[in-house]
C-alpha positions as a printed Julia matrix, in Angstrom:
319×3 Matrix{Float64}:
  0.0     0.0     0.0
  2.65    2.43    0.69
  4.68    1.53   -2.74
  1.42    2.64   -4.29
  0.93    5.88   -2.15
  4.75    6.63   -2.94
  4.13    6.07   -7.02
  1.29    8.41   -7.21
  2.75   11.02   -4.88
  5.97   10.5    -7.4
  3.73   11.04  -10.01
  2.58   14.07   -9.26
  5.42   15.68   -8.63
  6.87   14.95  -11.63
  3.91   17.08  -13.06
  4.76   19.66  -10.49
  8.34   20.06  -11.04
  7.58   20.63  -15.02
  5.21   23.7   -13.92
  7.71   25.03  -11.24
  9.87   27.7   -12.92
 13.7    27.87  -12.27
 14.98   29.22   -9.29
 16.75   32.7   -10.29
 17.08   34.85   -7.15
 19.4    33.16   -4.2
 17.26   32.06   -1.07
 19.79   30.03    0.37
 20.06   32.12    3.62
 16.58   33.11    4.28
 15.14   29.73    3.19
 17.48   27.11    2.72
 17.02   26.47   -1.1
 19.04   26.56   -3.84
 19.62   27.77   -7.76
 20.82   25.87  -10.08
 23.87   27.62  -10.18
 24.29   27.25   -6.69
 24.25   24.17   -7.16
 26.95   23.99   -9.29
 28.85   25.34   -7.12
 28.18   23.37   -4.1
 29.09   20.84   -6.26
 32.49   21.74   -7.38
 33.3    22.51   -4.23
 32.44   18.69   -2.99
 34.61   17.33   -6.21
 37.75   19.53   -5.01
 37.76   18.52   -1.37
 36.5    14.79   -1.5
 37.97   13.44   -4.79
 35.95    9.91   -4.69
 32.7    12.43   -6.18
 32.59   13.01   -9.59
 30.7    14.89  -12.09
 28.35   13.71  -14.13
 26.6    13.86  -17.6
 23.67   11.75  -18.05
 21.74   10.84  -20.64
 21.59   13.55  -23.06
 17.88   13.24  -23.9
 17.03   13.51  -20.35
 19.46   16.71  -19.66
 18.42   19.74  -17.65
 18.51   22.96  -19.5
 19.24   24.56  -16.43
 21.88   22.45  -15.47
 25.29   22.52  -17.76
 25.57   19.77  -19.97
 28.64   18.28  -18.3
 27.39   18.58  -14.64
 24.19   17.39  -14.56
 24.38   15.48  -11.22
 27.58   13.87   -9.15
 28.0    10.45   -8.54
 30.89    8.62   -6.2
 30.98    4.43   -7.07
 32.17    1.39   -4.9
 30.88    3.03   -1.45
 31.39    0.44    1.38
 28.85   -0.71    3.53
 30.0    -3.57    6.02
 26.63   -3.96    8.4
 22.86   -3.48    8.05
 20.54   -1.35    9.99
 19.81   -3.92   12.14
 23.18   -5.02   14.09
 22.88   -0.92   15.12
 19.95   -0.5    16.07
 19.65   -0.62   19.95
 17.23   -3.0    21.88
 16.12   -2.1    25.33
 14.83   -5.59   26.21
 18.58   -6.53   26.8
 19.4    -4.24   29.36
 19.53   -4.9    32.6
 20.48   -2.89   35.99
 23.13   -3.96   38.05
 24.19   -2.8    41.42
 20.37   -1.25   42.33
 21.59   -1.2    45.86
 24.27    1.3    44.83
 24.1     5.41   46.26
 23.93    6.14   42.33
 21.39    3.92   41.93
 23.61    1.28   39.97
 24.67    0.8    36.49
 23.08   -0.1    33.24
 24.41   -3.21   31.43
 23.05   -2.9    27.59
 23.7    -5.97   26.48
 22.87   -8.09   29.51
 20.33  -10.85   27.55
 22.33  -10.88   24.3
 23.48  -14.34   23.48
 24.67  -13.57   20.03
 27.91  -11.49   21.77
 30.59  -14.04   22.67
 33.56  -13.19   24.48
 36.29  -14.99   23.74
 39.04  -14.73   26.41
 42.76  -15.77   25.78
 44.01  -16.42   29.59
 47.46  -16.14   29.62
 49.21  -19.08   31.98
 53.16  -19.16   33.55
 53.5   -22.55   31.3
 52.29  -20.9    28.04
 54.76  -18.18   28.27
 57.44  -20.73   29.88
 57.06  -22.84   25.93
 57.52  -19.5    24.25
 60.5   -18.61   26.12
 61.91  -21.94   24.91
 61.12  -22.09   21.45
 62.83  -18.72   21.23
 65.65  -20.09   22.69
 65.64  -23.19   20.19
 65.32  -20.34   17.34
 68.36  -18.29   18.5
 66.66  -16.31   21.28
 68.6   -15.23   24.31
 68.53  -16.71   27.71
 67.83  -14.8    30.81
 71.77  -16.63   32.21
 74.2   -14.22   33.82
 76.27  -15.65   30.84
 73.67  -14.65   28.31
 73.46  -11.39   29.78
 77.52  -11.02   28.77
 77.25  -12.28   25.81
 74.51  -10.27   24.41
 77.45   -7.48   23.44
 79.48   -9.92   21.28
 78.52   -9.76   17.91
 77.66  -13.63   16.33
 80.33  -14.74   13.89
 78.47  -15.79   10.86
 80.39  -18.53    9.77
 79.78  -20.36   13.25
 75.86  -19.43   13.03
 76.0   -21.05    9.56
 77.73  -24.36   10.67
 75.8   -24.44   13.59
 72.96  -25.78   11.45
 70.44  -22.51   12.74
 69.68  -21.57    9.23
 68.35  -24.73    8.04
 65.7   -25.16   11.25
 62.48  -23.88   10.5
 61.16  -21.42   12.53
 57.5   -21.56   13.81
 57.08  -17.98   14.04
 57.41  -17.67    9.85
 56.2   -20.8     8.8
 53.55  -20.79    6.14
 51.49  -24.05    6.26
 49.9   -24.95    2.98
 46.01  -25.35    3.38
 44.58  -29.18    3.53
 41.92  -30.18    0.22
 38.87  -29.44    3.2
 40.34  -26.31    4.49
 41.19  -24.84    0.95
 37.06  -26.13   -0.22
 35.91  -24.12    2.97
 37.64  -21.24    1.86
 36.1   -21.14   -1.75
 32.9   -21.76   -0.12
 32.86  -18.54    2.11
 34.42  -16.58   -0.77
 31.31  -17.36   -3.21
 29.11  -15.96   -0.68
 28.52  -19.26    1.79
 28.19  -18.75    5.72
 31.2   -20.5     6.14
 35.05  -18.85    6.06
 36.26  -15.68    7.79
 35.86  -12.8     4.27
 33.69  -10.05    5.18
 30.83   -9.9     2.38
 30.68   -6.18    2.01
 28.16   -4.63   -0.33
 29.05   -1.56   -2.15
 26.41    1.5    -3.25
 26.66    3.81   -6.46
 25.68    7.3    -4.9
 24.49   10.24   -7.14
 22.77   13.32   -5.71
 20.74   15.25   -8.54
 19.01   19.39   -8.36
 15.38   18.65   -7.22
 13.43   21.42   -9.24
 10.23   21.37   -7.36
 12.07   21.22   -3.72
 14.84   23.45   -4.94
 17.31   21.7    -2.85
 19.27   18.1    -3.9
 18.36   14.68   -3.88
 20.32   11.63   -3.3
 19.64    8.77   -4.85
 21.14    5.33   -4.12
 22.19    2.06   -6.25
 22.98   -0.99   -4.04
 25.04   -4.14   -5.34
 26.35   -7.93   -3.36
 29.59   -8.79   -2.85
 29.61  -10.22   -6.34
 28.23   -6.92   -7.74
 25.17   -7.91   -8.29
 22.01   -5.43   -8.0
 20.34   -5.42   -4.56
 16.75   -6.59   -4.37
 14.2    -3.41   -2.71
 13.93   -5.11   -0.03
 17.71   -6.16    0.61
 17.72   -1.95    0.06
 15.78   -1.04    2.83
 18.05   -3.19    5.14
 20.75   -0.44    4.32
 18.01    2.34    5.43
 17.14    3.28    9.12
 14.18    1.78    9.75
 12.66    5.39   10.64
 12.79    6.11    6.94
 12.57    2.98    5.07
  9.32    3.28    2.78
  8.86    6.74    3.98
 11.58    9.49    3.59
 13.31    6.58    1.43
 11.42    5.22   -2.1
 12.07    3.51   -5.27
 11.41    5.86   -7.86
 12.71    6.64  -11.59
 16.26    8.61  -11.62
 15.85   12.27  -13.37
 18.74   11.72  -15.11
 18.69    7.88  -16.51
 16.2     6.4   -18.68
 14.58    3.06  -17.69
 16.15    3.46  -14.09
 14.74    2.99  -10.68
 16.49    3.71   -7.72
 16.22    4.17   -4.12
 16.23    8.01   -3.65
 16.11   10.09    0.1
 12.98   12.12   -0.39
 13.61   15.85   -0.12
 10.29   17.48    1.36
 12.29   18.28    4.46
 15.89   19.32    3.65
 15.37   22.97    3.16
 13.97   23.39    6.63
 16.87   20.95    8.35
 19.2    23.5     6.01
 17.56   26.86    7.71
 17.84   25.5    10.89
 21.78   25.01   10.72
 22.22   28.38    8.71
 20.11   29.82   12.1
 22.03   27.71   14.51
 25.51   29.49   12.75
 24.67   32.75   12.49
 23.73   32.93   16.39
 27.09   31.34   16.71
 28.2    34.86   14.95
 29.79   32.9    11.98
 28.29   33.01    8.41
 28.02   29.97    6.46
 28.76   30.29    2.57
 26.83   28.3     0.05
 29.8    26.28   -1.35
 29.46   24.27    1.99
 25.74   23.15    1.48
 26.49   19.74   -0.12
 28.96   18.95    2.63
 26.62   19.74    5.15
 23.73   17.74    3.14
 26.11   14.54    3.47
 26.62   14.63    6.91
 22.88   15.32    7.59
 21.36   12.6     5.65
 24.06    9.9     7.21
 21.56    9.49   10.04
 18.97    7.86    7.25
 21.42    5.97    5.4
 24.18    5.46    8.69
 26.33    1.79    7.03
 26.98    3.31    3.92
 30.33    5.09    4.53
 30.71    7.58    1.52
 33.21   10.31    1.59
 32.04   13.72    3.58
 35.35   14.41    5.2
 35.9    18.28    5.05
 35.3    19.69    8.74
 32.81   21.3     9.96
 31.72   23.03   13.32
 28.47   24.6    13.96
């Protein structure tokens, strides 16, 4: 029901955006919007300090007159995203207090009932570190002797640590052991995507953010692949998306830009007020904040909907 909500709301402001006219006059401080040109500039000014963003073109038949041809919308490829919404999003079933009894009223423990978290603890015993101590000394480590302690100024003749037979041992610290027929089949398993094996399957998102016409402020839009770069289902998508906005400030709708092409996009209704209110928030801080920085700030903003996918936003900024 909400897909079909979200197509005919898309639909009609499609129609809307045709009958808007172009932004001329800048607005950017009283309202938060932008031209076209500024815009562009925003835009340049992302490409110069965070190289992975690129301009781009387009299809030509679907070009914005009030865009130039060249920088129709920018676009940064291979974006990392390791986790899904999920393993972040906090559960207050597992806590637990400890210590009630305590003057400060005792101490929250947030993952009390999680099973899934295992500690694994390497206990370090006298014997252990006895067996190291030895196979260093069988490898041409030094021994904690009075004598030892003398010796460690004399330089080794090499000639003697050659006939001594030291350089043909092999030492356990380098050795590389060559994988058995079931260990190396485990490995191919978990690299073609199987549960098994220790490789991180990491999808990757295509990230363009377009001029909205209607909202006079930009869009992102995003383009999800597997480990084996294979498109993302909508659903696989919205794992990707704090649940907040999946289906709701996030949608699947056609890309402006590329025929035939539907992508998730971050809907824009509410940018231009989040912009006003840090424009507001600087200028009581007796700074002024210049348009250039509007696409940086945009990034860093619409993280919280989209927080896995790590994409490049690294200028600084203080408010």
């Amino acid at each position: 029901m909400q897909s079909v909500i979200n197509s005919v709301k898309g639909t009609a402001l499609g129609v809307a955006e045709y009958l808007t006219p172009v932004l001329k006059e800048s607005k950017f401080q009283e309202t938060g919007v932008l031209t076209p040109e500024e815009f562009v500039v925003a835009g340049d000014h992302l490409v110069h300090h965070c190289p992975t963003w690129q301009w781009a073109a387009g299809d030509e038949a679907k070009a914005k007159p009030y865009l130039p041809k060249d920088k129709q919308f920018l676009i940064t490829k291979n974006v990392p995203c390791y986790k899904r919404c999920k393993q972040m999003e906090y559960d207050a079933d597992q806590e637990k207090i400890l210590d009630e009894g305590d003057e400060e009223g005792g101490w929250v423990d947030t993952h009390h009932f999680d099973t899934a978290i295992e500690q694994k603890i390497c206990d370090m015993s006298l014997d252990s570190m006895t067996k190291d101590d030895e196979n260093m000394k069988g490898v041409g480590g030094s021994s904690s002797s009075p004598a030892a302690e003398e010796d460690d100024d004399v330089a080794l003749d090499m000639e003697e640590f050659e006939a001594s037979g030291l350089l043909d041992e092999e030492d356990v610290q380098t050795r590389v052991e060559k994988p058995t027929e079931k260990e190396d089949g485990a490995g191919a398993e978990g690299a073609s995507g199987g549960e098994t094996g220790e490789i991180v399957q990491t999808r990757t998102y295509d990230l363009h953010i377009t001029y909205d016409k209607y909202y006079q402020t930009p869009r992102l839009w995003l383009f999800g692949y597997d480990e084996n770069r294979k498109p993302l289902t909508v659903d696989q998508m919205y794992e990707d998306v704090s649940q907040d906005h999946a289906k709701k400030t996030v949608t699947m709708e056609n890309h402006p830009n590329l025929p035939g092409v539907v992508a998730a996009s971050v809907h824009p209704c509410r940018h231009a007020e989040v912009m006003k209110k840090i424009i507001q928030t600087v200028t009581e801080g007796g700074k002024e904040l210049g348009v250039h920085m509007y696409l940086i700030i945009f990034l860093k903003f619409v993280q919280a909907v989209i927080p896995t996918v790590e994409y490049d936003y690294t200028q600084n900024f203080a408010l």
